[in-house]
C-alpha atoms as one frame of an Amber mdcrd trajectory, in Angstrom:
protein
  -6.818   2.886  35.521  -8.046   4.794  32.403  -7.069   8.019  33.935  -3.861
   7.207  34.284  -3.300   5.519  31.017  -4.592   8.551  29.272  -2.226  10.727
  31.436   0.800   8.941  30.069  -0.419   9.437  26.982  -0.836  12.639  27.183
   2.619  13.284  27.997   4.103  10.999  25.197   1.450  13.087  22.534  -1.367
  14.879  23.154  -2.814  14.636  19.916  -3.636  11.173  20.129  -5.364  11.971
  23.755  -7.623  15.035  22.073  -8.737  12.767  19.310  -9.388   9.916  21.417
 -11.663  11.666  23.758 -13.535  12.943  20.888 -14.372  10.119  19.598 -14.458
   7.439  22.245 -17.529   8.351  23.535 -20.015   5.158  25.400 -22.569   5.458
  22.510 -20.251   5.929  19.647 -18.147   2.752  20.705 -21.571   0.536  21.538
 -22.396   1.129  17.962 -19.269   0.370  16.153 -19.272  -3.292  18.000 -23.002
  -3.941  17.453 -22.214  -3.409  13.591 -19.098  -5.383  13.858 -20.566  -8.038
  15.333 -23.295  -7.987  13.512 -21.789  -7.910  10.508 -19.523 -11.078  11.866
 -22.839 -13.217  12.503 -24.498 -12.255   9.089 -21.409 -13.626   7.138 -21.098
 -16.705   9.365 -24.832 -17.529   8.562 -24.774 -16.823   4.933 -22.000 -19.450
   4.559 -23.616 -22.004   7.085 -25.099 -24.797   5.387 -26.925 -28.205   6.366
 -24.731 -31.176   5.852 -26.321 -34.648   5.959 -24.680 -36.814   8.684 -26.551
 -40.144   8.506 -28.742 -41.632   5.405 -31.406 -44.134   5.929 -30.869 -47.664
   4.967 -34.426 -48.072   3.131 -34.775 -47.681  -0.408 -35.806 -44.358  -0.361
 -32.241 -43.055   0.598 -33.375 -40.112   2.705 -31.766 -37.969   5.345 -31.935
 -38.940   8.634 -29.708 -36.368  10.478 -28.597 -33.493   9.425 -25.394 -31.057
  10.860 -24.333 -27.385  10.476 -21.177 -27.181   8.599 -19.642 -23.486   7.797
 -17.230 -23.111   4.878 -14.896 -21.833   6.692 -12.472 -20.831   3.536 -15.306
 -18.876   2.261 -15.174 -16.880   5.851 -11.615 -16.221   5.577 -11.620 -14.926
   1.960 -14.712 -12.737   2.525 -13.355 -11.419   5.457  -9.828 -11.024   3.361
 -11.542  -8.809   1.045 -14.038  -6.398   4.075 -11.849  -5.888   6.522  -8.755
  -4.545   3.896 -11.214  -2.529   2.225 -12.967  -0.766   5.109  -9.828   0.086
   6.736  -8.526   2.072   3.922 -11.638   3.383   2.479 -13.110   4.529   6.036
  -9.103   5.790   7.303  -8.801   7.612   3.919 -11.911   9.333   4.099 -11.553
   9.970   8.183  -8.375  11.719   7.935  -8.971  13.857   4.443 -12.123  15.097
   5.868 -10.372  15.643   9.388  -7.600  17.726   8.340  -9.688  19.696   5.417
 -12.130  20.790   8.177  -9.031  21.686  10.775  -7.386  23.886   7.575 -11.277
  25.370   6.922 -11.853  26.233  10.536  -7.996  27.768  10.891  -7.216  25.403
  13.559  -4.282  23.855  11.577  -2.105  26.981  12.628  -2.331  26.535  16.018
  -1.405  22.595  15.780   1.680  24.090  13.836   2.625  26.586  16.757   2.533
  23.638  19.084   5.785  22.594  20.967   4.921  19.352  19.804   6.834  17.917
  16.760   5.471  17.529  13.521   5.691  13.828  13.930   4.372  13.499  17.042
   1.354  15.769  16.036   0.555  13.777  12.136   1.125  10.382  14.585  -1.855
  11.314  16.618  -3.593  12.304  13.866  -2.611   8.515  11.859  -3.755   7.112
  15.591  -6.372   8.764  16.757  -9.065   9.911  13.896  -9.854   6.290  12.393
  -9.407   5.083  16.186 -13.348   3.588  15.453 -12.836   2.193  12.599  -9.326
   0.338  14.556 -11.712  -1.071  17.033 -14.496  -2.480  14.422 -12.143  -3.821
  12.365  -9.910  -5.329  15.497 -13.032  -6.587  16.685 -13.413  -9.016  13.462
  -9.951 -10.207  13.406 -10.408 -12.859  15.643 -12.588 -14.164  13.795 -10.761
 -13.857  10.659  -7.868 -16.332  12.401 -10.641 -18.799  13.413 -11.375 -18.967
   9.425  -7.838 -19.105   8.559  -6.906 -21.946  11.127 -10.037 -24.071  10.247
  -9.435 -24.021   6.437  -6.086 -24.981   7.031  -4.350 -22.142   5.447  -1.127
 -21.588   6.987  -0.435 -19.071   9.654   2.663 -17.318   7.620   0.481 -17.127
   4.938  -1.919 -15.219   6.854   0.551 -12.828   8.766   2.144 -12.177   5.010
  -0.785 -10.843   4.172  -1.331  -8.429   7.402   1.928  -7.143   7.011   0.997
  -5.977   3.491  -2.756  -4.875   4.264  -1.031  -2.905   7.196   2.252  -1.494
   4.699  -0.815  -0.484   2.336  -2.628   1.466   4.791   0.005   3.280   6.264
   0.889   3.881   2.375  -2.388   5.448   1.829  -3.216   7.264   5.028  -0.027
   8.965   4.525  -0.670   9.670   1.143  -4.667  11.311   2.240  -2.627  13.754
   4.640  -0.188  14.952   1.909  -3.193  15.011  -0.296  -5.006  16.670   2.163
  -2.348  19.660   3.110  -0.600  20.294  -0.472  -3.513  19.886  -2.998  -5.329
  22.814  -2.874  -8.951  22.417  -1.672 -11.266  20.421  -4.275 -14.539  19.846
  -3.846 -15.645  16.337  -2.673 -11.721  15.322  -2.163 -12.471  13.224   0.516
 -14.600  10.999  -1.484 -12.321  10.719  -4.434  -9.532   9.865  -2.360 -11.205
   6.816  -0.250 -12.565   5.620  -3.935  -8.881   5.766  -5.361  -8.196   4.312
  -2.100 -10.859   1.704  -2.417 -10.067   0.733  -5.746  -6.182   0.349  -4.977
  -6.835  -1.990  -2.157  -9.226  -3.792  -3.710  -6.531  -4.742  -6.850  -3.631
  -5.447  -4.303  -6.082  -8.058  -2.658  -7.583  -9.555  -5.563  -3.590  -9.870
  -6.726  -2.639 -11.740  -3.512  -5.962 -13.974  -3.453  -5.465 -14.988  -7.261
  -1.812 -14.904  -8.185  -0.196 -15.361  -3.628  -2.383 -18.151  -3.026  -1.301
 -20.690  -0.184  -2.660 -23.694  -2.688  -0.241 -25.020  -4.398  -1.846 -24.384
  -8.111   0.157 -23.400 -11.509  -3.213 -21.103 -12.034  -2.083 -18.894  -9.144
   1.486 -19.119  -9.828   2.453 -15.976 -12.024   6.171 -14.827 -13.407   8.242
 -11.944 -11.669  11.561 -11.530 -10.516  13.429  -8.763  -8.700  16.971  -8.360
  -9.618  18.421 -11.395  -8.344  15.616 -12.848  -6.762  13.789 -16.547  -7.465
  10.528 -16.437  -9.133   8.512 -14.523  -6.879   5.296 -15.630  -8.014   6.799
 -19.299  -6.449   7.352 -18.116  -2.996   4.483 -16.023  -1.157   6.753 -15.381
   1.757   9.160 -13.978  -0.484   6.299 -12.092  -2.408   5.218 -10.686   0.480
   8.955  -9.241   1.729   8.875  -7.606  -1.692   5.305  -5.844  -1.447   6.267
  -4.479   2.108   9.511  -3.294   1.191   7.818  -1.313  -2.080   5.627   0.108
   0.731   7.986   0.671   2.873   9.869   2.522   0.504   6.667   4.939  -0.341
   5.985   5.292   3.344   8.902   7.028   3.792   9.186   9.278   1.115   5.814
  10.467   1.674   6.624  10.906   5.416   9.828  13.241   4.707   7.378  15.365
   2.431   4.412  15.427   4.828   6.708  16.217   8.097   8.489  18.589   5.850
   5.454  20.615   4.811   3.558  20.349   8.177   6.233  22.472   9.492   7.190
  24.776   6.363   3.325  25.014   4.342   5.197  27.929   2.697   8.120  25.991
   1.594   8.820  23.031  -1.228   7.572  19.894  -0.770  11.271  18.024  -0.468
  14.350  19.833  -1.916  16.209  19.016  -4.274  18.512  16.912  -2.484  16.168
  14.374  -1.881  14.590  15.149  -5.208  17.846  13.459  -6.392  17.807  10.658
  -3.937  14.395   9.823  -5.126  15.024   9.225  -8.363  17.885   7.539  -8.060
  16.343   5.047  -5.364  12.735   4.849  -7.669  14.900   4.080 -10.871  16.882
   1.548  -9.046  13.413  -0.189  -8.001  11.852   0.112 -11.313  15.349  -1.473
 -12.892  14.335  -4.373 -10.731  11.326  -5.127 -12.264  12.699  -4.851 -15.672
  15.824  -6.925 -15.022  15.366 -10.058 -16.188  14.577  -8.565 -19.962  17.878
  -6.486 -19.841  20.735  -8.189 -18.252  23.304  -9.672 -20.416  21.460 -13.976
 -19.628  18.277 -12.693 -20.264  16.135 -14.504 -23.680  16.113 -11.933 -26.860
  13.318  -9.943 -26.046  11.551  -6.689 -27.757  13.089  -3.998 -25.736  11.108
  -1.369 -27.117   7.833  -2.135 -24.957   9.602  -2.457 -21.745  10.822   1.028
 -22.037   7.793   2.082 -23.153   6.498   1.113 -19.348   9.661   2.382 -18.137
   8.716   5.794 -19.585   5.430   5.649 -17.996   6.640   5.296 -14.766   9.319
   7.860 -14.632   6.727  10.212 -16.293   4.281   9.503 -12.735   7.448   9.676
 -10.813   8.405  13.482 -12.651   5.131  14.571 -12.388   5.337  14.066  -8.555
   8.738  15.341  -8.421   8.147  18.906 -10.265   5.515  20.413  -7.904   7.198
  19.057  -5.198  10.643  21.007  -5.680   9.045  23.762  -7.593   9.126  27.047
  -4.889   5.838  29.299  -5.290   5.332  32.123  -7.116   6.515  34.804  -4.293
   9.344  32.575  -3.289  10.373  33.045  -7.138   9.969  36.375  -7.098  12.323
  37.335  -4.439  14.932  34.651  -5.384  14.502  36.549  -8.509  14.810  40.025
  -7.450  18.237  38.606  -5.575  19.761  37.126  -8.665  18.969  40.408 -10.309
  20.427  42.829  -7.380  23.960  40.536  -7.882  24.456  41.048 -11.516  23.322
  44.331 -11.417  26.076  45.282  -8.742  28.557  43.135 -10.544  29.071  40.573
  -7.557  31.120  37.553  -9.237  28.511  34.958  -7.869  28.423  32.514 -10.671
  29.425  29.727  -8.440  27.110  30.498  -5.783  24.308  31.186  -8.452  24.549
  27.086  -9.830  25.210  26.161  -6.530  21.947  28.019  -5.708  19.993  26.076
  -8.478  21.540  22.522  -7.937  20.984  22.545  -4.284  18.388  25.983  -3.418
  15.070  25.685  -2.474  13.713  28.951  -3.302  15.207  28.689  -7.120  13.767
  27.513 -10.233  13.457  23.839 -10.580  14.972  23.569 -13.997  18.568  22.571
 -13.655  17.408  20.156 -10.389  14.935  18.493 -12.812  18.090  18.111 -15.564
  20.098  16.621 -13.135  17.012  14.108 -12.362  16.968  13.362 -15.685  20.895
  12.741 -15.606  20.256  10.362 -12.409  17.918   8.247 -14.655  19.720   8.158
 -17.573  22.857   7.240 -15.622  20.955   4.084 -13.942  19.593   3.256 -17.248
  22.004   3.334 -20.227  24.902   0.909 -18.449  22.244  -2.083 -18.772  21.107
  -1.222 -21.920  24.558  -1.308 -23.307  24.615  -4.947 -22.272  21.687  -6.026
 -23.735  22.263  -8.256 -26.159  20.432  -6.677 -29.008  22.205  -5.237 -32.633
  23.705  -1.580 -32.549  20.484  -0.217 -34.208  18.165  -1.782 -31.795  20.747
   0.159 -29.078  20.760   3.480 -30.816  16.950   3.445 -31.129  16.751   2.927
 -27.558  18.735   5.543 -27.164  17.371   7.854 -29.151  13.788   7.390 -27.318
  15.311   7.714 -24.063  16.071  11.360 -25.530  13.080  12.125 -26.878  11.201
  10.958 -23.699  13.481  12.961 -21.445  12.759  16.284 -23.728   9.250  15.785
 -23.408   9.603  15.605 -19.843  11.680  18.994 -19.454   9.314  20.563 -21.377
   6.821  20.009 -19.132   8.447  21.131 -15.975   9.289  24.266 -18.488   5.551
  24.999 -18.859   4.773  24.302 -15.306   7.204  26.882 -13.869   6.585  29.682
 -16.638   3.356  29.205 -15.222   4.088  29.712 -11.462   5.365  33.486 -12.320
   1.630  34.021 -13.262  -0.756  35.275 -11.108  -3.888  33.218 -10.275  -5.367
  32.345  -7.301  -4.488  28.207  -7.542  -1.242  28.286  -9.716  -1.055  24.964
  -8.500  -4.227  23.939 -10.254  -3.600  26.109 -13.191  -0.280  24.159 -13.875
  -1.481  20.672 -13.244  -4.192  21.181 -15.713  -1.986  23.075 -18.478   0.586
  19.827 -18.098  -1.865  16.857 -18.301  -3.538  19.143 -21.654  -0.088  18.853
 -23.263  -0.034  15.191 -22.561  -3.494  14.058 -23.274  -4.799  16.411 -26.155
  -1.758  15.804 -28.956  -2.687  11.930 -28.583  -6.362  12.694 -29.047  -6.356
  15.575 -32.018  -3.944  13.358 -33.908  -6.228   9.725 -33.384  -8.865  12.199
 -34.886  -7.091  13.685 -37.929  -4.494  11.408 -38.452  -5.824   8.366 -37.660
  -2.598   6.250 -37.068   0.783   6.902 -35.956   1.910   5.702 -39.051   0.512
   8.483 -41.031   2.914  11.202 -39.754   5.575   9.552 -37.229   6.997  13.199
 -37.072   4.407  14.758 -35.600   3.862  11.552 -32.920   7.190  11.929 -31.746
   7.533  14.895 -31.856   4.308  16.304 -29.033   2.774  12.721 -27.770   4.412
  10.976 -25.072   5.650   7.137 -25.178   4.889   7.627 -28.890   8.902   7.159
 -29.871   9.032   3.344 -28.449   6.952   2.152 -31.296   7.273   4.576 -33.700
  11.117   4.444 -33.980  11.327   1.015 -35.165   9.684   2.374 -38.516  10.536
   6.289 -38.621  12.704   7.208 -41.456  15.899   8.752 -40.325  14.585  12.710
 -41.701  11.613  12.409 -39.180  13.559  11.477 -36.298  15.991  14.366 -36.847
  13.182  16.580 -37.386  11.343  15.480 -34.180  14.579  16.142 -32.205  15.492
  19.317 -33.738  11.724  20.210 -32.899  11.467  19.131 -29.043  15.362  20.764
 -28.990  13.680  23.893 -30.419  11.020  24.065 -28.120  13.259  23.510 -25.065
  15.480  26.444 -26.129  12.186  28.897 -26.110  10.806  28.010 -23.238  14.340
  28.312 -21.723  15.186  31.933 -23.024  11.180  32.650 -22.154  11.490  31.501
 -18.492  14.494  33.047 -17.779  14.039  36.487 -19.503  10.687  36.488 -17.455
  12.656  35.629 -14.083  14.730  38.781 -15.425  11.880  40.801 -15.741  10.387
  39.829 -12.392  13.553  40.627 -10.489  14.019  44.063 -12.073  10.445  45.226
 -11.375  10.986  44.114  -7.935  14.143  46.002  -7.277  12.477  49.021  -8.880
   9.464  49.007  -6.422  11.662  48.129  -3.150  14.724  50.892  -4.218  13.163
  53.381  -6.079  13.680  56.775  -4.684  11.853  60.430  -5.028  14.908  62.753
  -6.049  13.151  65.582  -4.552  12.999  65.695  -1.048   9.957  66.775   0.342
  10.225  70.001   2.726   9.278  70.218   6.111   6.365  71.916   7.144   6.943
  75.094   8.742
């Protein structure tokens, strides 16, 4: 019977059968149950505790009979907060480790000259490697129910929150593999992820404990809407929808880069097709969140913060989005060398040139990341024209939305100046270049300025976010001096980057067609 069930598995992927027979061993199997159930028995007994069932009539008032009670609520929320936690922590850490070792020991390449698909190869990977940790976990969910049903906590309540546990996981494990195949090799990156992992479950299911509860409680009860939604924080089953479709959303992202790369490690992360789609389906969630302080019934509100966490976002979102559509250095170089063998035969390719940088994926990432920027500022400025807030509260907003979106081509500037140079993780190189220009400016001003209002000019000008609060007060010389600045600075790196790509493409053609005038004569 298992013979044949792992035959037609093997036929539907044999991933899943190679990492299941590496792992499902007799002794390997024995152990994760003992510890499961173990584990189950230990947390039953710590919340038993000795009821009294009948008192004596006498005087004394003593116990005559005593009974076992278990909390069983205790159970449930104990087990709510294990089980979530050593699923991602322990499938994090399985896979990251997995795939680091298969790209270490070269193996990788052969899974990529497969006939398999991509996604039939990373699902028996997502399947098979935590396929121990599956069973010990699955092993205590039983259990788990018997909590839930004898607390009386209500069974939607309780699948709610295993859709979301499982929407996280998938999240997450996805995440490790991208992690895993497009970050270049850190040490201990295993552990980090499963601790990032760790800590992000353990926030999602503190949030649904405290603020999702199935009591009925104004403590747990907490204010959000989405769009057009009712009070989320009202409805659990509505709460939960919302979570998984977030999730859901990531999950597939992630996917399309992962299956992309798998097949391509050479290539971008996405292009910039769905660089564009991205954005403009991120910015639509985020305007979600933030709807019910912009649209035109919404109580006067200080806009100026919101955007401020608006900022923050699409700044996490960029950051993702420039190494992802940014080719590598090689990739430049001969896209380079092209561009320069067309103008230096006079080919009339202007057209194809922009059509190259809008939609390529082996050319520079600067116009793709302006039209990004167009994308959000397109979602964005509509709604903030109908807020109901004076024209100088508008034109501020405005204004920072400008300032933020410099700040944000400048650093997709610096990161692709850097991919022309040569180092052995240019990758590395420009993540750590990028995050200096966004956390040192903050830090050398706190120390020799003190406050942001002792030179708004400067604030504005290098340090991120900084415009949301210091608008309100700037004078109108320091914001046209902070915008002339970032301008200036764009222009720079501009003429720099592209007098470089010149330069590259020149050399190259002078290597690849450079000929000896003198022939060389035969020997006689």
């Amino acid at each position: 019977m298992i013979a044949k069930v792992f035959k037609d598995w093997n036929e539907w992927n044999p991933q899943l059968v190679r990492e299941l027979k590496g792992r499902l061993n007799p002794r390997s199997l024995r152990l994760v149950l003992y510890l499961s159930a173990i584990t189950q028995c230990g947390i039953v007994g710590f919340s038993s505790q000795r009821d009294c069932a009948d008192w004596s009539q006498s005087g004394s008032g003593s116990c005559q009979h005593y009974q076992l009670a278990i909390r069983w609520e205790w159970v449930f929320q104990t087990f709510s907060f294990i089980l979530p936690l050593l699923l991602l922590v322990g499938g994090v850490y399985l896979l990251s480790s997995d795939l680091v070792k298969e790209q270490r020991r070269g193996t990788l390449n052969f899974l990529r000259l497969s006939p398999r698909t991509s996604q039939n190869i990373l699902l028996g990977k997502l399947l098979g490697v935590p396929v121990l940790l599956y069973l010990g976990v699955g092993f205590a969910v039983p259990l788990h129910l018997i909590g839930a049903i004898a607390a009386g906590i209500p069974l939607g309540w309780v699948l709610g929150f295993y859709a979301v546990i499982l929407a996280l996981g998938a999240f997450l494990y996805l995440g490790a593999l991208l992690n895993a195949l497009f970050v270049a090799e850190v040490q201990y990156q295993a552990i980090i992820s499963s601790a990032l992992a760790g800590w992000l479950g353990y926030s999602l299911v503190s949030f649904i404990l405290y603020y999702l509860s199935w009591k009925n409680s104004d403590f747990n009860e907490f204010a959000f809407k989405w769009f057009f939604s009712e009070d989320l924080g009202k409805n659990y089953n509505l709460a939960f929808a919302w979570l998984c479709f977030s999730f859901m959303g990531g999950i597939y992202w992630i996917w399309q880069g992962l299956n992309r790369y798998f097949k391509n490690p050479n290539g971008t992360l996405l292009s910039k097709a769905q660089s564009y789609r991205l954005t403009a389906s991120f910015q639509i969630w985020i305007l979600g969140m933030f709807y019910p302080w912009i649209s035109p019934s919404a109580i006067d509100e200080d806009l100026m913060p919101m955007m401020f966490m608006m900022s923050i976002l699409t700044l996490v979102l960029f950051l993702l989005i420039i190494p992802a559509i940014s080719p590598r250095r090689q990739t430049l170089l001969d896209w380079a060398r092209y561009a320069h063998e067309t103008r230096r035969l006079g080919l009339k390719r202007l057209r194809t040139k922009w059509q190259d940088l809008i939609w390529g994926e082996k050319s520079p990432s600067i116009v793709a990341i302006a039209i990004n920027l167009g994308i959000v500022t397109a979602i964005w400025v509509p709604w903030i024209m109908l807020w109901k807030g004076s024209f100088e509260e508008n034109f501020q907003v405005a204004i920072g939305l400008m300032m933020t979106f410099n700040l944000i081509w400048i650093y997709n500037m610096i990161a692709q100046l850097l991919t022309l140079i040569k180092f052995p993780k240019p990758a590395l190189l420009s993540m750590g270049i990028v995050m200096g220009t966004l956390t040192l400016p903050p830090l050398v001003f706190v120390l020799f300025f003190k406050t942001v209002s002792v030179n708004t000019t400067l604030w504005m000008l290098f340090v991120f976010g900084s415009p949301w609060f210091a608008l309100i007060e700037a004078y109108p010389m320091a914001i046209l001096i902070s915008l002339l600045g970032q301008l200036a600075a764009i222009a720079v790196l501009t003429l720099t980057l592209t007098h470089q790509i010149h330069r590259a493409g020149a050399s190259h053609s002078k290597l690849l067609f450079a000929v000896n005038p003198t022939p060389i004569a035969p020997k006689a």
